[in-house]
C-alpha positions in Angstrom: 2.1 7.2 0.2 3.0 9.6 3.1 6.0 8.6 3.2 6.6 9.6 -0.2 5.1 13.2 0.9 7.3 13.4 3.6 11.0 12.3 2.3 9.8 15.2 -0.3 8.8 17.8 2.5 11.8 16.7 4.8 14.4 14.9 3.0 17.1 16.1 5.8 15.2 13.8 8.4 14.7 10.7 5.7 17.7 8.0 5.1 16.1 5.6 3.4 12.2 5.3 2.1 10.8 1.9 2.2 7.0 1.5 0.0 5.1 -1.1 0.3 2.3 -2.1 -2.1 2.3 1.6 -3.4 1.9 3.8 -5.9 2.6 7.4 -7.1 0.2 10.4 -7.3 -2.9 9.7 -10.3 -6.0 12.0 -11.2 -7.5 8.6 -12.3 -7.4 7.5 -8.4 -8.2 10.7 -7.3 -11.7 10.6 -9.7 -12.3 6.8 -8.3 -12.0 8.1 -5.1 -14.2 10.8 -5.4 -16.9 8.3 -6.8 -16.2 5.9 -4.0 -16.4 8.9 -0.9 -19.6 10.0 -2.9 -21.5 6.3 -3.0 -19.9 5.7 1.0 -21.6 8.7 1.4 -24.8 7.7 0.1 -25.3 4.2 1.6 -26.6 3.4 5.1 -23.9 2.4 7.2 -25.6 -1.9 8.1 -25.1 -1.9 4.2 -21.7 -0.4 3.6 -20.4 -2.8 6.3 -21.9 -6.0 4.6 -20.5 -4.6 1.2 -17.2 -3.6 2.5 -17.1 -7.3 4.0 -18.0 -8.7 0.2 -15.4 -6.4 -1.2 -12.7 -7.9 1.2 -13.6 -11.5 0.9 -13.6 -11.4 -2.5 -10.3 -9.6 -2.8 -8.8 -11.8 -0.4 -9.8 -15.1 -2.0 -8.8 -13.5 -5.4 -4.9 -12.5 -3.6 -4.6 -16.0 -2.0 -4.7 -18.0 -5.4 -1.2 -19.6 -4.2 -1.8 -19.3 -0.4 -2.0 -22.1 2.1 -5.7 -22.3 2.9 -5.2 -22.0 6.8 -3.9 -18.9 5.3 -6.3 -17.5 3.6 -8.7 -18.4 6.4 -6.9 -16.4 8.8 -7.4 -13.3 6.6 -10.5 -13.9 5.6 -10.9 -14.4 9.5 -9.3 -11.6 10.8 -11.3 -9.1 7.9 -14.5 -10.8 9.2 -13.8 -9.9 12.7 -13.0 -6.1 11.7 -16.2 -5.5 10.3 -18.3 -7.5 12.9 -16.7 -5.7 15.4 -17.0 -2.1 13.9 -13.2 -1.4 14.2 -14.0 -0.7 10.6 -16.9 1.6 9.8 -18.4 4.2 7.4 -16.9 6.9 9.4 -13.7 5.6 9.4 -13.7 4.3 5.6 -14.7 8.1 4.7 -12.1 9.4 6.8 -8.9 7.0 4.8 -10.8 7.8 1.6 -10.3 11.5 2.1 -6.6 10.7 2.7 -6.7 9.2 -0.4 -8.3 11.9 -2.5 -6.2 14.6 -0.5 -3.1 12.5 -1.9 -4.0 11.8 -5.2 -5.3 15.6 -6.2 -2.6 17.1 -4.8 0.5 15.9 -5.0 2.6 15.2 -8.5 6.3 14.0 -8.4 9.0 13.5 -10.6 12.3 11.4 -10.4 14.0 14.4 -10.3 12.3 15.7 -6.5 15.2 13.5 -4.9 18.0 14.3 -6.7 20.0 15.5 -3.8 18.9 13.6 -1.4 21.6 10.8 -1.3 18.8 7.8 0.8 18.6 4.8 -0.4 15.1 3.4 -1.9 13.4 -0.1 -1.4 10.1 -0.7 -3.3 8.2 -3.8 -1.7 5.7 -5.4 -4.4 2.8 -8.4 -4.0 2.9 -11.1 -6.8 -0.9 -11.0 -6.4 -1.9 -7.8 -5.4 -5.0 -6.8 -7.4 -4.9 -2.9 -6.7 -1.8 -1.7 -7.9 -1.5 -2.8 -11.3 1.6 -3.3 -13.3 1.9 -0.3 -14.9 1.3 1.9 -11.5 4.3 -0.2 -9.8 6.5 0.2 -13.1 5.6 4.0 -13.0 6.4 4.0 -9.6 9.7 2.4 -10.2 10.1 5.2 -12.6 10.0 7.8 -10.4 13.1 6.4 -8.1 15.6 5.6 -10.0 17.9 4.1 -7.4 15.1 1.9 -6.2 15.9 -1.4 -4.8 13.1 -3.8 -5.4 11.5 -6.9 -3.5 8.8 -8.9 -5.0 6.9 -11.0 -2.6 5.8 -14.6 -3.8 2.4 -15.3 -3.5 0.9 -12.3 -1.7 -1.0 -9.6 -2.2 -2.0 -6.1 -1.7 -4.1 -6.7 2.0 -1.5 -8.8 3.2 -2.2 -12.4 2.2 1.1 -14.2 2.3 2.5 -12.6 5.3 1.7 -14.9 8.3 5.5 -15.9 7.8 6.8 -12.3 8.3 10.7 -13.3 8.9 11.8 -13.6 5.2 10.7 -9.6 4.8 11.7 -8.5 7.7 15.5 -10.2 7.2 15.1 -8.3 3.5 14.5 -5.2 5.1 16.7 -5.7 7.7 19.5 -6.2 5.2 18.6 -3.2 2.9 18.5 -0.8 6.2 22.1 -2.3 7.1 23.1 -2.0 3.3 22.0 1.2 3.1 24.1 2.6 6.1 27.7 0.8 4.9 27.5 2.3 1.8 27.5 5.7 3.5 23.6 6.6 2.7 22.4 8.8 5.6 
Protein backbone atom coordinates (compact mmCIF):
# COMPACT_ATOMS: atom_id res chain seq x y z
CA UNK A 1 0.00 0.00 0.00
CA UNK A 2 2.95 2.51 0.56
CA UNK A 3 4.39 1.74 -2.20
CA UNK A 4 1.51 2.63 -4.11
CA UNK A 5 1.69 6.17 -2.14
CA UNK A 6 5.02 6.56 -3.01
CA UNK A 7 5.48 5.67 -6.89
CA UNK A 8 2.45 8.43 -6.81
CA UNK A 9 4.46 11.01 -4.61
CA UNK A 10 7.91 10.23 -6.36
CA UNK A 11 7.44 8.51 -9.56
CA UNK A 12 11.06 9.98 -10.72
CA UNK A 13 12.72 7.61 -8.03
CA UNK A 14 10.24 4.46 -8.82
CA UNK A 15 11.10 1.97 -11.91
CA UNK A 16 8.96 -0.59 -11.36
CA UNK A 17 6.20 -1.22 -8.41
CA UNK A 18 5.81 -4.71 -7.31
CA UNK A 19 2.30 -5.34 -4.84
CA UNK A 20 1.90 -8.13 -3.09
CA UNK A 21 -1.49 -9.37 -1.62
CA UNK A 22 -2.80 -5.64 -1.96
CA UNK A 23 -5.38 -3.57 -2.61
CA UNK A 24 -6.32 0.00 -3.61
CA UNK A 25 -7.68 2.88 -1.39
CA UNK A 26 -11.72 1.92 0.12
CA UNK A 27 -13.90 3.91 2.64
CA UNK A 28 -15.40 0.42 3.32
CA UNK A 29 -11.75 -0.58 4.93
CA UNK A 30 -11.30 2.63 6.19
CA UNK A 31 -14.89 2.16 8.36
CA UNK A 32 -13.73 -1.55 9.29
CA UNK A 33 -10.74 -0.20 10.46
CA UNK A 34 -12.13 2.30 12.44
CA UNK A 35 -14.39 -0.37 14.18
CA UNK A 36 -11.46 -2.67 14.61
CA UNK A 37 -8.87 0.42 16.29
CA UNK A 38 -12.08 1.29 18.39
CA UNK A 39 -12.78 -2.53 19.85
CA UNK A 40 -8.48 -2.92 20.06
CA UNK A 41 -8.99 -0.06 21.92
CA UNK A 42 -11.47 -1.32 24.26
CA UNK A 43 -10.15 -4.82 25.21
CA UNK A 44 -7.54 -5.61 27.80
CA UNK A 45 -4.40 -6.40 26.19
CA UNK A 46 -4.11 -10.69 27.91
CA UNK A 47 -7.39 -10.80 25.78
CA UNK A 48 -6.62 -9.12 22.56
CA UNK A 49 -3.52 -11.35 22.38
CA UNK A 50 -5.49 -14.68 22.89
CA UNK A 51 -8.07 -13.28 20.19
CA UNK A 52 -5.49 -12.03 17.82
CA UNK A 53 -3.98 -15.62 18.23
CA UNK A 54 -7.69 -17.20 17.28
CA UNK A 55 -7.91 -14.82 14.48
CA UNK A 56 -4.60 -16.09 13.02
CA UNK A 57 -5.02 -19.71 13.52
CA UNK A 58 -8.17 -19.67 12.09
CA UNK A 59 -7.08 -17.64 9.05
CA UNK A 60 -4.13 -19.70 8.58
CA UNK A 61 -5.86 -23.10 8.71
CA UNK A 62 -8.58 -21.51 6.39
CA UNK A 63 -5.31 -20.22 3.72
CA UNK A 64 -3.57 -23.65 3.93
CA UNK A 65 -6.55 -25.78 2.44
CA UNK A 66 -3.98 -27.07 -0.23
CA UNK A 67 -0.85 -26.76 1.94
CA UNK A 68 1.54 -29.45 3.09
CA UNK A 69 0.72 -29.92 6.75
CA UNK A 70 4.46 -29.47 7.92
CA UNK A 71 3.48 -26.31 6.26
CA UNK A 72 0.82 -25.10 7.80
CA UNK A 73 2.36 -26.16 11.05
CA UNK A 74 5.19 -23.97 10.58
CA UNK A 75 2.85 -20.91 10.23
CA UNK A 76 0.65 -21.76 12.57
CA UNK A 77 4.00 -22.19 14.65
CA UNK A 78 5.69 -19.25 13.87
CA UNK A 79 2.12 -17.01 14.57
CA UNK A 80 2.06 -18.86 17.92
CA UNK A 81 5.51 -17.80 18.83
CA UNK A 82 4.72 -14.04 17.88
CA UNK A 83 2.09 -13.69 20.16
CA UNK A 84 3.64 -15.73 23.14
CA UNK A 85 6.49 -13.80 22.85
CA UNK A 86 4.82 -10.27 22.64
CA UNK A 87 6.68 -9.24 19.35
CA UNK A 88 3.02 -8.68 18.56
CA UNK A 89 0.99 -6.66 20.94
CA UNK A 90 -2.05 -4.16 21.40
CA UNK A 91 0.36 -1.35 21.03
CA UNK A 92 1.76 -2.40 18.07
CA UNK A 93 -1.60 -3.82 16.38
CA UNK A 94 -3.06 -0.16 17.13
CA UNK A 95 -0.08 1.44 15.70
CA UNK A 96 -0.41 -0.80 11.85
CA UNK A 97 -4.18 -0.26 12.22
CA UNK A 98 -3.75 3.47 12.15
CA UNK A 99 -1.51 2.99 9.06
CA UNK A 100 -4.33 1.43 7.71
CA UNK A 101 -7.06 3.92 8.44
CA UNK A 102 -4.52 6.79 7.56
CA UNK A 103 -4.34 4.88 3.98
CA UNK A 104 -7.69 4.07 3.41
CA UNK A 105 -9.28 7.69 4.37
CA UNK A 106 -6.97 9.43 2.51
CA UNK A 107 -5.72 8.44 -0.38
CA UNK A 108 -8.04 7.81 -3.78
CA UNK A 109 -6.27 6.84 -7.11
CA UNK A 110 -7.11 6.48 -10.57
CA UNK A 111 -5.41 4.56 -13.58
CA UNK A 112 -4.68 7.70 -14.90
CA UNK A 113 -2.11 8.97 -11.67
CA UNK A 114 0.72 7.00 -13.71
CA UNK A 115 0.22 7.94 -16.97
CA UNK A 116 3.61 9.33 -17.49
CA UNK A 117 5.46 7.46 -15.59
CA UNK A 118 6.81 4.86 -18.12
CA UNK A 119 7.64 1.68 -14.78
CA UNK A 120 6.64 -1.34 -15.25
CA UNK A 121 3.92 -3.00 -12.80
CA UNK A 122 3.77 -6.58 -11.23
CA UNK A 123 0.70 -7.45 -9.17
CA UNK A 124 1.52 -10.62 -6.88
CA UNK A 125 -1.93 -12.42 -5.91
CA UNK A 126 -2.66 -15.66 -3.28
CA UNK A 127 -5.05 -18.39 -4.62
CA UNK A 128 -6.22 -18.55 -1.07
CA UNK A 129 -5.95 -15.34 0.41
CA UNK A 130 -9.10 -14.67 2.46
CA UNK A 131 -8.61 -10.74 2.82
CA UNK A 132 -8.47 -9.39 -0.46
CA UNK A 133 -11.38 -10.50 -2.21
CA UNK A 134 -11.85 -10.91 -5.86
CA UNK A 135 -13.29 -7.92 -6.72
CA UNK A 136 -10.61 -5.71 -4.54
CA UNK A 137 -7.67 -7.55 -6.63
CA UNK A 138 -9.71 -7.08 -10.06
CA UNK A 139 -10.25 -3.27 -9.00
CA UNK A 140 -6.75 -3.14 -8.28
CA UNK A 141 -5.84 -4.57 -11.52
CA UNK A 142 -7.95 -1.83 -12.80
CA UNK A 143 -6.15 0.81 -11.67
CA UNK A 144 -2.73 -0.33 -13.51
CA UNK A 145 -3.32 -0.98 -16.69
CA UNK A 146 0.10 -2.23 -17.70
CA UNK A 147 0.08 -4.65 -14.74
CA UNK A 148 1.83 -7.80 -15.01
CA UNK A 149 0.23 -10.41 -12.89
CA UNK A 150 1.40 -13.60 -10.79
CA UNK A 151 -0.98 -15.78 -9.09
CA UNK A 152 0.50 -17.94 -6.43
CA UNK A 153 -0.83 -21.58 -6.18
CA UNK A 154 -2.05 -22.58 -2.99
CA UNK A 155 -1.21 -19.63 -0.75
CA UNK A 156 -2.52 -17.01 0.89
CA UNK A 157 -2.71 -13.62 2.20
CA UNK A 158 -0.29 -14.26 5.66
CA UNK A 159 2.07 -16.18 3.73
CA UNK A 160 1.09 -19.82 3.74
CA UNK A 161 2.63 -21.42 0.68
CA UNK A 162 5.87 -19.61 0.88
CA UNK A 163 8.31 -21.88 2.70
CA UNK A 164 9.57 -22.69 -1.00
CA UNK A 165 10.41 -18.99 -1.75
CA UNK A 166 12.63 -19.67 -5.07
CA UNK A 167 9.77 -19.97 -7.66
CA UNK A 168 8.74 -16.12 -6.69
CA UNK A 169 11.72 -14.83 -6.26
CA UNK A 170 12.99 -16.29 -9.97
CA UNK A 171 9.35 -14.55 -11.11
CA UNK A 172 10.43 -11.42 -9.77
CA UNK A 173 13.69 -11.75 -10.64
CA UNK A 174 12.67 -12.13 -14.21
CA UNK A 175 10.09 -9.23 -14.30
CA UNK A 176 12.86 -6.73 -12.68
CA UNK A 177 15.26 -8.01 -15.58
CA UNK A 178 12.23 -7.71 -18.11
CA UNK A 179 11.50 -4.64 -17.05
CA UNK A 180 15.03 -2.97 -17.60
CA UNK A 181 15.56 -4.61 -21.45
CA UNK A 182 12.56 -3.22 -22.48
CA UNK A 183 13.91 0.21 -21.63
CA UNK A 184 11.52 0.89 -18.36
CA UNK A 185 13.52 3.02 -15.95
Amino acid sequence: MIAQCFVRAHPELTQSLILFVSMGPSQDYAKKFNQYRTMIGLVPAPLFRLLSKYFITKQISAESVNSSEAEKEFWLTFSREMFESRRMNKELMLSQTDVLIDYFENYRFTKDDLETWDGAILIIEAENDRIVSDKERQDLKELYPQVKTILLENSGHFGTGLLQPMEIINKISEFVSNSSQQGQT
